[in-house]
C-alpha positions in Angstrom: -0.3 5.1 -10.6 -1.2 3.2 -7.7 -5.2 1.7 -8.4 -6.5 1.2 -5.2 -6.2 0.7 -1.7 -4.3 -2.7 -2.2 -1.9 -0.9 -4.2 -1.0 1.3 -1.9 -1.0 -0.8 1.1 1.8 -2.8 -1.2 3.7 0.3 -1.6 4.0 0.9 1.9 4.7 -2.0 3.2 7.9 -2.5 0.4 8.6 1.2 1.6 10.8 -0.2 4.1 12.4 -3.2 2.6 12.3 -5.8 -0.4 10.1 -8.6 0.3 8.4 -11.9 -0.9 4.9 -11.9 -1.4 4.4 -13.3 1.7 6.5 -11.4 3.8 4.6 -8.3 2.3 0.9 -10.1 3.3 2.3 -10.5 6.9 3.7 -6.8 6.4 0.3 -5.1 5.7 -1.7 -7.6 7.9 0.6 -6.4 11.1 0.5 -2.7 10.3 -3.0 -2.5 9.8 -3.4 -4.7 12.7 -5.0 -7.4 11.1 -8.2 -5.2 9.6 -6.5 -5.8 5.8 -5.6 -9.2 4.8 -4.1 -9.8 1.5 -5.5 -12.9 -0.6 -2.9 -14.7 -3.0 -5.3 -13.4 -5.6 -5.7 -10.0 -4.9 -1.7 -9.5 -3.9 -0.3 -11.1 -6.8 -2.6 -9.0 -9.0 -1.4 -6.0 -7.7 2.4 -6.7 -7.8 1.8 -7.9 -11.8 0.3 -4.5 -12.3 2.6 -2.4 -10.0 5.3 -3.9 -11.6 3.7 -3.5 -15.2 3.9 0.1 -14.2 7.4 0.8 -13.2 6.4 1.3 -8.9 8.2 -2.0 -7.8 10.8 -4.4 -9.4 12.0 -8.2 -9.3 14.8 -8.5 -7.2 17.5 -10.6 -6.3 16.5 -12.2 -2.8 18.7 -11.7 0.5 21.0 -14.3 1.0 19.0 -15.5 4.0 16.3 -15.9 1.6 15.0 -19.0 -0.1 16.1 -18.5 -4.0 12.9 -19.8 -5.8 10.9 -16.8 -4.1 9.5 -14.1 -6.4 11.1 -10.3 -3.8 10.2 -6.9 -4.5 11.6 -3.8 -4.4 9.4 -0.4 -4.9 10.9 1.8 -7.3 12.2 5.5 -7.2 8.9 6.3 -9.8 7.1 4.3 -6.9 8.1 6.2 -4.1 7.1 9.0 -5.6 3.6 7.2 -6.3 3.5 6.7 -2.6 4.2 10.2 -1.5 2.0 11.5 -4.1 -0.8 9.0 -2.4 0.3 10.1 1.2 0.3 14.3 0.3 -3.6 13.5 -1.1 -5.0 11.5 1.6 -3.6 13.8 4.0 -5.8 16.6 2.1 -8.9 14.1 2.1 -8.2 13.5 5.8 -8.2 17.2 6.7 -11.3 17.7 4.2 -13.3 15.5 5.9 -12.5 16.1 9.2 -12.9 20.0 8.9 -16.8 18.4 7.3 -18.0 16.3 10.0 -16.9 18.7 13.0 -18.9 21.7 10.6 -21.8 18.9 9.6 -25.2 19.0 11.5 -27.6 16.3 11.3 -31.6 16.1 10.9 -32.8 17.6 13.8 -30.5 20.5 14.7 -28.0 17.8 16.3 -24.1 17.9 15.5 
């Protein structure tokens, strides 16, 4: 199970493709437009325990690649992690939404 929002930004970002851990800092750091940036502590934490857990694997790098880099592949159990993740923040999404636009402050005021 993915443990946090790290995690999950991880997942996505090996969605697309294998990748070395710095490839897959750039990755998140670009689609979240630069508001999440990946430390080497926290992202090499996260791919020990998502790969503890069966969501990614070691794997061979691309032939372009340099061969002493650690790559990453998620993991059929991981996709399924990461749908999992997407199908409940979509719920949490619509839940709070529906919230706020019913929510009325102090006051009267919406």
């Amino acid at each position: 199970m993915w443990s946090g929002p790290a995690s999950l930004y991880v997942l996505i970002a090996l969605a697309k493709s294998p990748q070395h851990g710095l490839a897959i800092a750039d990755n998140v750091a670009d689609f979240t437009e630069g508001r999440v940036l990946l430390g080497p502590g926290t992202l090499y934490r996260v791919l020990k325990d998502l790969d503890a857990s069966g969501l990614i694997e070691r794997v061979t790098p691309a032939p372009n690649e340099d061969p002493r880099r650690k790559c990453y592949a998620i993991t059929h159990a991981g996709r399924g992690e990461l749908s999992g993740a997407v199908r409940e923040l979509g719920l949490v999404h619509r839940v709070a939404s529906a919230r706020l636009d019913e929510a009325t402050v102090p006051g009267g005021r919406p």
